[in-house]
N, C-alpha and C positions, 0 to 999 in steps of 0.2 A: 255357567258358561257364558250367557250373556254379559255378567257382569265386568269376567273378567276378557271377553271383547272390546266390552266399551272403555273397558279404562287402558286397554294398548290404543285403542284412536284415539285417547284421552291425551298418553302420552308422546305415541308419533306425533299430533298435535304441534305438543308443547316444545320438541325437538326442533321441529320444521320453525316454531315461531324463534327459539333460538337462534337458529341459523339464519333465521332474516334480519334479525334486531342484534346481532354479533358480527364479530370479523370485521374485515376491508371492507364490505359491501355495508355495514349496518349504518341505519337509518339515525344522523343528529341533529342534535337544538337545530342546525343550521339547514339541513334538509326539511324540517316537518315545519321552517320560516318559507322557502323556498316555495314547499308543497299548497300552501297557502294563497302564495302569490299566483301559482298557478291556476289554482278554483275561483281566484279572483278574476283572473282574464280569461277565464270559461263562460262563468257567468257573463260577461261581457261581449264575447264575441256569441254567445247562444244566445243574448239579448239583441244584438244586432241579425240574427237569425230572424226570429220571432218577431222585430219590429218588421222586417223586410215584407213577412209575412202578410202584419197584420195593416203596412200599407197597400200591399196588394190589392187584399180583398176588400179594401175601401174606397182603392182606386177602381177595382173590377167594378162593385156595387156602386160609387157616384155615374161609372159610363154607363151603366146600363138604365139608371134613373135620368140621364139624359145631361149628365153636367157639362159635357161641352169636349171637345176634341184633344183638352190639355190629362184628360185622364187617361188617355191610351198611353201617352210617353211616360206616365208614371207608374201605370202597372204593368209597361214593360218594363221600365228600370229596376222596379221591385222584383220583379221573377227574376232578369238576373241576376240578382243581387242573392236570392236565394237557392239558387243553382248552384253560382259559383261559392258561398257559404256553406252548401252541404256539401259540393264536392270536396272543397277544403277542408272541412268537418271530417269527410272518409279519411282524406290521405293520409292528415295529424294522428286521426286514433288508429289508425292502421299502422303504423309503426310502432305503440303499445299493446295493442289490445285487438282481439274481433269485435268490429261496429257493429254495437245493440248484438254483441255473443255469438253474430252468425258466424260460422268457421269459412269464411268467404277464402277463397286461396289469396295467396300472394299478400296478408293481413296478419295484423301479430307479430312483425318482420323482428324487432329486437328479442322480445322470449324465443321465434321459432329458431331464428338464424342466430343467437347467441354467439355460442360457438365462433361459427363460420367469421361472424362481425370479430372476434378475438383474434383468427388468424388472421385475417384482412387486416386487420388494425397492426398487429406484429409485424405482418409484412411492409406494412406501408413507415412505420418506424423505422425499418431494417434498412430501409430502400434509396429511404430521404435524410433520414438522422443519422444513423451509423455505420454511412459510405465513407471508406478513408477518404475521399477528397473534399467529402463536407465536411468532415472534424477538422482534417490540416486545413482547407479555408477556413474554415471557423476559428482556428485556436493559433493560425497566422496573423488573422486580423484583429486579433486581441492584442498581441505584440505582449507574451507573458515574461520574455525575458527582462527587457525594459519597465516593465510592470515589479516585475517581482526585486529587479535591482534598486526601482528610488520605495519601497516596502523595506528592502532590507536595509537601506541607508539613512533612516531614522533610528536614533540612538532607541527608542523607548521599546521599538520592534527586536530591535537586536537580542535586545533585554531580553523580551517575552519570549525568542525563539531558541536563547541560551537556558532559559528556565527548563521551557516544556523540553529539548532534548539531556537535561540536565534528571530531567525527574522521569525519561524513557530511561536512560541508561541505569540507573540506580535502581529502579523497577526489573528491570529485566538482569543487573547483578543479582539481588535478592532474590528473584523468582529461582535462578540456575540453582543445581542442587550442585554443590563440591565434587562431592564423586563422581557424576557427569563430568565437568570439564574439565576436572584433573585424568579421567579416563581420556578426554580425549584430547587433548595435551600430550599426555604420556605419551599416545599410541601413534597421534601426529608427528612428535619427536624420534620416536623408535624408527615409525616408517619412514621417514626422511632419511637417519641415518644408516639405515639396512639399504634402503637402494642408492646412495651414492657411496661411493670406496674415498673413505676421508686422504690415506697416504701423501697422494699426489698432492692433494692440496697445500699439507701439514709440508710437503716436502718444498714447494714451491716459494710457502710464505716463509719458511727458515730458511732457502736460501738467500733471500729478495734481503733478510734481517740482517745474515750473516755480511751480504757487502754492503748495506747499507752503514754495518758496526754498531748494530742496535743492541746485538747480543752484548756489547761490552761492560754496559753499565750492572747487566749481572752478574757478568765477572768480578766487575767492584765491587759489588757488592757481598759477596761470596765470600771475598780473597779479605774484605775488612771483617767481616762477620768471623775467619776461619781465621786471623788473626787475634782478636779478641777472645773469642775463646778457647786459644791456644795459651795467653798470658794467663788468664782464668783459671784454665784447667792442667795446669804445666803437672802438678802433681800426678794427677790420675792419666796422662800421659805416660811418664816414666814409670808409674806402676805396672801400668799393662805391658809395657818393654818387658821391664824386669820377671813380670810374671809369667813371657811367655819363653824363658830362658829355659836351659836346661839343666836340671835339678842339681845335674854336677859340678857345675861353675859357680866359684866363692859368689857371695853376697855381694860385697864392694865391687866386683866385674858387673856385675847385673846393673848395679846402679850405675855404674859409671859407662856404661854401656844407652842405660834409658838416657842419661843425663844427655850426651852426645847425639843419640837420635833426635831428642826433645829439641837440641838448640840447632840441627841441621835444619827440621822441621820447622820451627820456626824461624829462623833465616830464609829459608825457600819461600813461604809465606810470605814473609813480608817484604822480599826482593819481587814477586809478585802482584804484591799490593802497589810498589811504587816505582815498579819499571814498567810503562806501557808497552816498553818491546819486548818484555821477558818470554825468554823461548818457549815458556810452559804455554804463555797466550795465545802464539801461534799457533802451537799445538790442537787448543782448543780450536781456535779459526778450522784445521783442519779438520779436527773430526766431526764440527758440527758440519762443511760442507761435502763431507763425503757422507754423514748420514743423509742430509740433505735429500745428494743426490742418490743413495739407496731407499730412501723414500718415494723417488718420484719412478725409479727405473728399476729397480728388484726385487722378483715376485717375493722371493723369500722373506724379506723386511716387511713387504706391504702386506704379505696375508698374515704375519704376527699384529700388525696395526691392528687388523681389521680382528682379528681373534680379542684382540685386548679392547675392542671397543665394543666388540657385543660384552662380554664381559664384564664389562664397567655400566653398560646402561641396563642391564641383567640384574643386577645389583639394587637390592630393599633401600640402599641409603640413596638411591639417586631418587629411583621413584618417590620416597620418600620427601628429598629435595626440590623435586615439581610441585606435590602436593604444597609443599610449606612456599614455593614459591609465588605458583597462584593466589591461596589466600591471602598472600602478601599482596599481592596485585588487588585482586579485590576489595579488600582494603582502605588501600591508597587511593581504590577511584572512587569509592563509594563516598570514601570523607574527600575528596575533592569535589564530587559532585552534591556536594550539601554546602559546601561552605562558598555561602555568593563572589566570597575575595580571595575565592582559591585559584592558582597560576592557570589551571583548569579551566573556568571558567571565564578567567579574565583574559586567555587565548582567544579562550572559542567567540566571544562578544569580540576581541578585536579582529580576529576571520572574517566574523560574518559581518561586522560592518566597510572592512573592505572589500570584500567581495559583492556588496551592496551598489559603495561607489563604482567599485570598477565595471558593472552589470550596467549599472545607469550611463553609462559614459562611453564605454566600448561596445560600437556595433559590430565587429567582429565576436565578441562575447556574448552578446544578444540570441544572437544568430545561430551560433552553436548550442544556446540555451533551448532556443526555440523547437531548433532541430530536434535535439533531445523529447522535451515534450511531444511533440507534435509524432515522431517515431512511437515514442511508447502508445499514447494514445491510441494512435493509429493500429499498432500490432494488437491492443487491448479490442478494440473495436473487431478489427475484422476476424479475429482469433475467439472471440468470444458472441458471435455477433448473434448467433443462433439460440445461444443459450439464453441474450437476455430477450430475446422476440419470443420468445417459446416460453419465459415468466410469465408476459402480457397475455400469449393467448392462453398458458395454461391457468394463470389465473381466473383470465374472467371465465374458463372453462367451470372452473369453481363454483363461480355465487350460482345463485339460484335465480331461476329466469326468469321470474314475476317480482322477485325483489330487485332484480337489474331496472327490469323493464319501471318499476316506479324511481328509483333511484335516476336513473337518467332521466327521466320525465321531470320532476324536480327541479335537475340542473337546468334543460335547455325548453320544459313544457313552457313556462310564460312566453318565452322568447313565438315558440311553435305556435301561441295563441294569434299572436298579430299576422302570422298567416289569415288565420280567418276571415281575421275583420279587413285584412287587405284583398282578399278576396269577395269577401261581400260587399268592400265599396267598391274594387274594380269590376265586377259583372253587373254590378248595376250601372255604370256609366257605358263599360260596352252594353249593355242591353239598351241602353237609351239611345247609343249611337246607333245600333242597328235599326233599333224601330224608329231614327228620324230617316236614315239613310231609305231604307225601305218606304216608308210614307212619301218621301221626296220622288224618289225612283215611281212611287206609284200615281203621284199625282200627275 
């Protein structure tokens, strides 16, 4: 039972020594340099202590052997001198420790008040640092748009900033898994097209074609196509005539029957291909602006659109189509964004070095930059302002309070020691003024 007592204090121990020689708060090379300097100017200001002392009672002892009237003002200056050293002495280790262990109140101040020192600390950061009017002065008076324009108007920066967006984007291609962004692609596309009714538009922009006579060049193109493969295919023309005759009429009628459709047909064809007024054209002109207009204005047209357009995006070969389209995009950007002389890249360096100069040059542009920042900033700060004050105090709520308490003793004890010695040269010269001042007064 004992044993196994002592070896849990053994290892709480060894826990507790963990957690002071680990984390944020743990003790380095440059603290236990620090902690040094400190016992350096201990010894020194305790030695000015102890000299004050031990002039005292040499002063005390020559006045009373009869040395002469000049030993009063010395071992009054000495007693002050050791007064005000020991009160010094309190106040320094009274912010780490109880002086000589006594639990004297109002001593101990950084172990007992930890904490408390955490939120006061948070708050006074909150208060003074991360007021939106100190960040926008502060991030006004840097002037970052003009900063950041003659930055970006150095060819070698442009480089670097073509690069590193160059090697985010191709990163974050390669991260994305396919079937994510083809799902949300597809479903981007779907919902887009389910909540707007295409008709009207379809209807709009065929008519805007139709008088503009943009449709006509299809017509040519039709009417030569339906030409050519009408000399091509003359035979299997007249077949199908013939074939779809009636069993009872001679053979030679059948044919001479295809032959004459064959060559109407191709004469209408090709008084089509090469009369732009031919009646048939007009024709067309007509029916496309009366679909046109049943496009834009008649529910019965437009809810077959919209039937045949869910329909068609319904459809394995379209989704299908996205997929293959995306990674075709992907692709194209990944080997753009690799290859240093791709159009890609040789944009984006030439962007940002004009947007460089023109940052450098235009205070109107400046201004707007600034603004920008100094908004974001701004909303960062005061939208966040609790969270990072409540790091500071919850962290140092963390360490442990006798390892704070040497940790900051370290950083600012040397500095705390010339307290001392300032204090025990000044009460010895007030003590020497009072005992002339008094001596004077009393003579």
């Amino acid at each position: 039972m004992e044993q196994t007592k002592t070896g849990g204090i053994a290892t709480a121990e060894r826990a507790r020594v963990r957690a002071l020689t680990s984390g944020p708060g743990a003790f380095t090379a440059a603290d236990e340099e620090r902690q040094r300097g400190v016992r350096r100017m201990k010894t020194i200001a305790t030695g000015a202590l102890f000299g004050m002392a031990v002039v005292f009672a040499l002063a005390t002892w020559a006045g009373h052997a009869g040395a002469g009237g000049w030993t009063g003002y010395v071992a009054a200056a000495a007693e002050a001198g050791m007064v005000g050293a020991l009160a010094d002495w309190f106040a320094v280790t009274a912010l780490f420790r109880h002086p000589m262990g006594v639990p004297i109140p109002h001593t101990a101040i950084i172990p007992t008040k930890k904490d408390q020192l955490g939120r006061s600390l948070g708050d006074f950061v909150g208060e003074n640092f991360l007021s939106g009017e100190v960040v926008r002065a502060r991030l006004h008076s840097v002037g970052i748009g003009s900063r950041l324009g003659a930055w970006l108007a150095r060819p070698e920066h442009a480089d670097r900033v073509t690069a590193e967006l160059a090697t985010a984007l191709r990163g974050a291609l390669t991260v994305l898994r396919d079937s994510d962004v083809q799902a949300v692609v597809a479903e981007a596309i779907t919902r887009r097209a389910d909540s707007r009714e295409i008709a009207p538009g379809l209807g709009t922009l065929l008519e805007k074609v139709v008088a503009d006579g943009g449709h006509r060049r299809v017509v040519d193109l039709v009417c030569v196509r339906a030409h050519e493969w009408l000399v091509e295919h003359g035979d299997s023309v007249m077949e199908a005539v013939s074939g779809g005759a009636p069993g009872w009429t001679p053979r030679f009628v059948d044919r001479k029957v295809g032959e004459r459709v064959y060559r109407e047909l191709l004469r209408f064809v090709r008084e089509m291909r090469d009369m732009p007024e031919h009646p048939a054209r007009g024709a067309v002109d007509r029916f496309l602006s009366d679909f046109a207009r049943d496009l834009r204005e008649d529910p019965e047209t437009r809810e077959r659109v919209e039937r045949l357009k869910r329909e068609v995006l319904g459809r394995g070969e379209v989704q299908d189509l996205i997929a293959s389209a995306w990674s075709s995009v992907r692709a194209m950007v990944v080997a753009a964004a690799e290859d240093e002389r791709s159009e890609l890249r040789v944009r984006a360096r030439t962007s940002l070095l004009s947007l460089g100069m023109r940052m450098s040059r235009d205070d109107g542009l400046q201004g707007k930059v600034d603004g920008w920042v100094e908004g974001a900033a701004v909303h960062v700060v005061t939208t966040y302002r609790d969270e990072i004050t409540s790091l500071i105090s919850e962290t140092i709520a963390g360490w442990d309070a006798a390892h704070t308490s040497r940790k900051i003793e370290a950083h600012i004890g040397r500095d705390l020691q010339f307290i001392r010695i300032n204090g025990t040269v000044v009460g010895a010269l007030a003590g020497l003024a009072i005992h002339t001042v008094a001596h004077l007064l009393g003579a």
